[in-house]
C-alpha positions in Angstrom: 29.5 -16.7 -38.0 28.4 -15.0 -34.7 25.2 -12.2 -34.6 26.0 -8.7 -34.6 25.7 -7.6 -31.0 22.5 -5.0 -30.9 23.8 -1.4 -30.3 20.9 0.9 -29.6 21.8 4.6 -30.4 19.4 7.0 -28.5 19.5 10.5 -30.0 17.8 13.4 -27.3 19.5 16.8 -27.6 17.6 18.8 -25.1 16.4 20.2 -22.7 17.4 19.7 -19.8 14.3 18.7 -18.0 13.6 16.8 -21.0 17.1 14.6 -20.9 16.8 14.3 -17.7 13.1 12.3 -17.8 14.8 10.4 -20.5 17.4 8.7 -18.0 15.3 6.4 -15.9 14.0 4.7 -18.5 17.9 4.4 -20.3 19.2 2.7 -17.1 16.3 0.7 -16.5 16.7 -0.7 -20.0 20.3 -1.0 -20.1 19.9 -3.0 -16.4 16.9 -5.6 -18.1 19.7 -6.1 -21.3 22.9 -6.1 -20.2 24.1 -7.7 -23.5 22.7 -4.6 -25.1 24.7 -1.5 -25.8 22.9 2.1 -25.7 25.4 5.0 -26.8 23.5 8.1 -25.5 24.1 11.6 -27.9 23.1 14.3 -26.1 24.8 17.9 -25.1 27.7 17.8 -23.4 26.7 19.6 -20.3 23.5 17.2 -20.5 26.0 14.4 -20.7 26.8 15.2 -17.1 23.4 13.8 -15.5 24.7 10.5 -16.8 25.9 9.8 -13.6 27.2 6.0 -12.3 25.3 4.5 -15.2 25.3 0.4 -15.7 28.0 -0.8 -17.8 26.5 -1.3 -21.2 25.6 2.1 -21.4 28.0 5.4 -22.7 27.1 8.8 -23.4 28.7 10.7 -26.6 28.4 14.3 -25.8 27.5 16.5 -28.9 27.8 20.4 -29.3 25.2 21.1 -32.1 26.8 24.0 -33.0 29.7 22.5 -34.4 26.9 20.9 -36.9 24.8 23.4 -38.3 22.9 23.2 -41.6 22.1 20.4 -43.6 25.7 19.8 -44.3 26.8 20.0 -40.6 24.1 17.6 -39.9 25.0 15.0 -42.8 28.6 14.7 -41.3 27.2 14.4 -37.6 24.9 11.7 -38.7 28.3 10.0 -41.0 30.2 10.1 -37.3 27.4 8.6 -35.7 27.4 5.7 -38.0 31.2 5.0 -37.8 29.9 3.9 -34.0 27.8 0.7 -36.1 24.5 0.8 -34.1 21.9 -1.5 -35.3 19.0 0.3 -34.0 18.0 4.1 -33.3 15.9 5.3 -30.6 15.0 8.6 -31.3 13.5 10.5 -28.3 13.8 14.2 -29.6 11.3 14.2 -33.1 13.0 17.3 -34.4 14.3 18.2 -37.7 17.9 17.6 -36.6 16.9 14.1 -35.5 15.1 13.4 -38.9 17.5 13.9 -40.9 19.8 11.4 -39.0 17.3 9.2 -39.0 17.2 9.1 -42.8 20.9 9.1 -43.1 20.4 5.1 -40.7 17.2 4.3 -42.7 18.7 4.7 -46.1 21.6 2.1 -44.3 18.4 -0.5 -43.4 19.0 0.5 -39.6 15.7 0.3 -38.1 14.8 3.6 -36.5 12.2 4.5 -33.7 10.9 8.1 -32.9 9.1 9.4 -29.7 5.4 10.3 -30.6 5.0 13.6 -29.4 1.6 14.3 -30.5 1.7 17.4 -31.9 -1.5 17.3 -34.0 -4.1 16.6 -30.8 -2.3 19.4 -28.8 -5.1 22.0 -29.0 -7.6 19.6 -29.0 -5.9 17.8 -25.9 -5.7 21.7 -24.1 -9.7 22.5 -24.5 -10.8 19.0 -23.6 -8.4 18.9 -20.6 -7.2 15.8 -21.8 -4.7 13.6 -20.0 -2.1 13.1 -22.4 0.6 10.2 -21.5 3.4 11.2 -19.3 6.7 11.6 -21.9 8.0 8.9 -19.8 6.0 6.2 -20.9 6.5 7.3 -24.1 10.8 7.0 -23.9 9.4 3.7 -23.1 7.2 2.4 -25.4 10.0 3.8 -28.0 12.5 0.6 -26.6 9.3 -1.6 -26.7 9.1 -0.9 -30.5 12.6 -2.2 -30.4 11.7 -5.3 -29.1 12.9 -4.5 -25.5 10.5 -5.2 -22.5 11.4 -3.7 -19.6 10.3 -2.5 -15.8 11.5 1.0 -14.8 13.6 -0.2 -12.2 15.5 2.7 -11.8 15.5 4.4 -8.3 18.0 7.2 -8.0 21.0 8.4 -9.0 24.1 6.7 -7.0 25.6 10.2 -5.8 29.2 9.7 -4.5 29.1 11.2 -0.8 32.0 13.4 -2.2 29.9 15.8 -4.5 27.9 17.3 -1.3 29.8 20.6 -1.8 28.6 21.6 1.7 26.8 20.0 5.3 22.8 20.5 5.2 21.2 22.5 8.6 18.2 19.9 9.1 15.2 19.7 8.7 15.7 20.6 5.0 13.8 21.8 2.6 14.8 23.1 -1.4 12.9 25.5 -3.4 13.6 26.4 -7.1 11.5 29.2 -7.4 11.8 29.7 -11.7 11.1 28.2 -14.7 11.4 29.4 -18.1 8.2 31.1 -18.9 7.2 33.6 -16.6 3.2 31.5 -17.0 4.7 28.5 -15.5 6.5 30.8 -12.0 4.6 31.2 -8.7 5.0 35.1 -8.4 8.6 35.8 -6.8 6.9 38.3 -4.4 4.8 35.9 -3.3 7.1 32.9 -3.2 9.2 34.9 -1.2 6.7 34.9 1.6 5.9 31.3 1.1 9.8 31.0 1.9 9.6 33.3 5.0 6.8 31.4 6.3 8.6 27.8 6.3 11.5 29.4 7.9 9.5 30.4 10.7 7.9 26.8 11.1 11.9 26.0 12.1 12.9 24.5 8.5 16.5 25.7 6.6 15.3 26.6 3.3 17.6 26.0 0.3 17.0 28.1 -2.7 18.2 26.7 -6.2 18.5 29.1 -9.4 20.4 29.5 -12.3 23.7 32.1 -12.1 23.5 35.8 -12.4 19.4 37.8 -12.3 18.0 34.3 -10.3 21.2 33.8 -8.2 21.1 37.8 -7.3 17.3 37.5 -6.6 17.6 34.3 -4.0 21.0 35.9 -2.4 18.6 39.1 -1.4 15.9 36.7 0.2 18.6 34.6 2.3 20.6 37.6 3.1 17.0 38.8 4.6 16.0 35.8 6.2 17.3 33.6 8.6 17.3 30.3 8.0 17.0 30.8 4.2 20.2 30.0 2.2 20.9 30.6 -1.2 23.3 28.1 -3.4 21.6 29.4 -6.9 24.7 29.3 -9.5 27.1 28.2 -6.9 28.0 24.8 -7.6 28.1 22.3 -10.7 25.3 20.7 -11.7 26.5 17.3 -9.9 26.7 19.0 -6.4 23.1 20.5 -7.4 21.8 16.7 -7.4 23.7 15.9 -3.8 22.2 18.4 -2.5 18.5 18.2 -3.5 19.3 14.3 -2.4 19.6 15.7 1.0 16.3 17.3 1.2 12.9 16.3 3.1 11.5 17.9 -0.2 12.4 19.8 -3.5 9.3 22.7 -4.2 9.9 23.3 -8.0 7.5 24.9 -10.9 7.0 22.9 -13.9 10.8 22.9 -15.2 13.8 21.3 -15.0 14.5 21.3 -11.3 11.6 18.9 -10.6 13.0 16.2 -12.6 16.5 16.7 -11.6 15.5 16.4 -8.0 13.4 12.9 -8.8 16.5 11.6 -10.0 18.3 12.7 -6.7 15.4 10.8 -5.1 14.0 13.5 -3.4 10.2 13.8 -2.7 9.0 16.6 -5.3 6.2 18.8 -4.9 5.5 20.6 -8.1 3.4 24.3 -8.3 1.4 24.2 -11.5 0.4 27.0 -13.2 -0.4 27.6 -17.3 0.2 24.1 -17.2 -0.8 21.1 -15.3 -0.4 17.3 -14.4 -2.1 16.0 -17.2 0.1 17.6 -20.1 2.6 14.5 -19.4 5.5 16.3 -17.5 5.4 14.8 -14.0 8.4 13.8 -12.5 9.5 10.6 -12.4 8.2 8.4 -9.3 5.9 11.4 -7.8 2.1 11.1 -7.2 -0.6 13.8 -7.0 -0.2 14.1 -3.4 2.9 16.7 -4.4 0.8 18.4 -7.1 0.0 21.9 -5.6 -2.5 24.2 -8.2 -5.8 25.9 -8.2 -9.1 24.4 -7.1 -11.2 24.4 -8.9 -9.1 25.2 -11.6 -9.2 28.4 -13.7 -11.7 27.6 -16.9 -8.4 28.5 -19.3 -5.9 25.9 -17.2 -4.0 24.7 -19.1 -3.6 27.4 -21.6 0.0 25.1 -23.1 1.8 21.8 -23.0 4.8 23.2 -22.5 4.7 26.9 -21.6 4.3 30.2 -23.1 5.3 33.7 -22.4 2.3 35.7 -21.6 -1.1 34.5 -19.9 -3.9 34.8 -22.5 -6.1 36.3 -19.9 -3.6 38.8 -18.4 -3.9 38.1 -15.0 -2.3 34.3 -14.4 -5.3 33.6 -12.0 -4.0 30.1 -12.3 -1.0 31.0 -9.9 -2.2 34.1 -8.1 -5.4 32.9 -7.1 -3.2 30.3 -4.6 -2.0 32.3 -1.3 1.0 31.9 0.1 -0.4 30.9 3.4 -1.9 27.6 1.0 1.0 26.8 -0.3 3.0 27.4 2.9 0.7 24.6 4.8 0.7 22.1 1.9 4.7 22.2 1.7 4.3 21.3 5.6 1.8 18.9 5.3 3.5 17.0 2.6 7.2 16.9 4.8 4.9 16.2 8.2 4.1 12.9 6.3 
C-alpha cells in the first residue's frame, strides 16, 4: 500500500496586498517540493495574481458571499474536504478560517495558522518595536509543516502579451493612494512631487483604482506633460506588465507596493502612520527605498495596519516631508 501523497491546503481570503505577500513564499515552496500539492483558496479576483505558477500548485477561487454564516461556512469547509488535503496552512487567522480549521481538525488533518500577534500590538506600537515581516511568518507556517524551504522566487513570468500599451522611457509609476487616508502622502502635494519628476525628463505613470482615484490622476496627466494616467484602465494582469516595465514603482503602504515586487520592479515605499518595522515591506526591497520622516514624529507609528484619522490631527508624519525631498530621493534611488 502506497503513502497518501501530501496535499497542503492554504486558506488566505484577503486582501489584496495581503494575498499578494503570500505568493512568493507559495511558489517558492511548491518549487523546493514538487511532489507536494498546494491548492490555494483565495477570492476569485485574488486568484488572478496566481500567475504562471509551478505545476504542483492550483488556486480554487472562493466568493465568500456565497458562504455566509455559520452554516454557509460548514458547507465551504465540507467542499474543501472533498479536495482530501492532508495538511492546512492557514495564513488568514480569522473567524472564517477557524472554523474550517475545526471542521479538518475534528478529521485529524493537521492544521497550521499564521501568528499574527494581536496581543503585543500596542505594546509593539509604543516601544517601536520591529515586529517580523508577515512574510517570514507565511513561512515559518510551511516550516511547522515540516517543509524547509529558500524563497527562491524572483518575479512573476509576465507573458510579453499582457503589456496593454508601449512605455515612453525612462519610466517611472506612482500609485499615489492607499486605503486610509493616515497611510496617503497628501494628493496636493504628491501632485507636485509628480510635476517635479516630469520636469527632470522622466514619463510618469500614475496607477489608481477606477472612478474618484482614476478621475483625480486623469486631471494631473491631462495638466502635465509627460504624466500619464492608466488608473482603472486595464485588468489587474496588465497592471503587473506594466509596473514590470518601470525604473521604479513609488507606492504608500498598500497593495501596489507588493504587487509591483512581484512584477520585479524596484519599490520605493512613502511611510506615514505606519512604518518599516510593523512587518509590511515588500517582498525583496531594502531600506534604501523606505522614504519617511527623520527623525520620526514621537507618535510614528500610531497602527500596524492603518487607521482613518491621525490621533494628533495634523499627520506630521507625512506633511512634515516636502515635495522637493521626496522628489530628489525618487531620483536618487532610479540614478542608482
Amino acid at each position: 500500500m502506497t503513502a497518501k501523497k501530501k496535499h497542503i491546503l492554504v486558506l488566505r481570503f484577503s486582501a489584496l496586498g495581503d494575498v499578494a505577500m503570500t505568493l512568493p513564499v507559495i511558489y517558492s515552496a511548491a518549487t523546493a517540493y514538487p511532489e507536494i500539492r498546494f491548492t490555494v483558496v483565495t477570492r476569485p479576483f485574488f486568484a488572478r495574481l496566481f500567475i504562471a505558477p509551478p505545476p504542483n500548485v492550483n488556486v480554487y477561487p472562493v466568493d465568500p458571499k456565497k458562504y455566509t454564516g455559520i452554516s454557509g461556512v460548514t458547507r465551504l469547509a465540507r467542499e474543501l474536504g472533498r479536495l482530501r488535503p492532508t495538511s492546512v496552512a492557514d495564513l488568514h487567522n480569522v473567524l472564517r478560517t477557524w472554523l474550517i480549521d475545526s471542521y479538518f481538525r475534528m478529521r485529524n488533518v493537521r492544521v497550521v495558522m499564521v501568528n499574527k500577534k494581536r496581543a503585543g500590538r500596542r505594546t509593539a506600537l509604543r516601544s517601536r518595536e520591529n515586529q517580523e515581516n508577515f512574510i517570514s511568518r507565511y513561512v515559518n507556517v510551511f516550516k511547522r509543516l515540516g517543509l524547509d524551504f529558500d524563497l527562491t522566487f524572483r518575479s512573476l513570468k509576465l507573458p510579453s502579451a499582457s503589456l496593454p500599451l508601449k512605455i515612453e522611457q525612462p519610466a517611472v509609476g506612482v500609485a499615489p493612494f492607499a486605503r486610509y487616508y493616515t497611510k496617503t502622502y497628501p494628493p496636493e502635494m504628491m501632485r507636485r512631487v509628480v510635476e517635479k519628476l516630469c520636469e527632470k525628463g522622466l514619463n510618469v505613470y500614475l496607477f489608481g483604482g477606477r472612478g474618484k482615484e482614476a478621475e483625480i490622476l486623469k486631471g494631473w496627466s491631462e495638466a502635465t506633460k509627460g504624466c500619464h494616467s492608466v488608473a482603472g484602465e486595464f485588468a489587474i494582469e496588465e497592471e503587473l506588465a506594466l509596473m514590470s516595465q518601470m525604473k521604479a514603482m513609488v507606492s504608500m503602504d498598500s497593495a501596489n507596493q507588493h504587487l509591483a515586487s512581484l512584477a520585479g520592479a524596484t519599490v520605493i515605499t512613502i511611510w506615514g502612520a505606519t512604518t518599516p518595522e510593523c512587518g509590511f515591506t515588500p517582498y525583496r526591497q531594502d531600506s534604501a527605498g523606505w522614504l519617511r520622516l527623520v527623525p520620526a514624529p514621537e507618535c510614528q507609528p500610531c497602527s500596524v495596519a492603518g487607521t482613518p484619522k491621525c490621533p494628533r490631527g495634523n499627520l506630521k508624519c507625512m506633511y512634515g516631508m516636502a515635495p522637493d525631498f521626496i522628489a530628489s530621493e525618487i531620483m536618487k534611488k532610479i540614478d542608482k
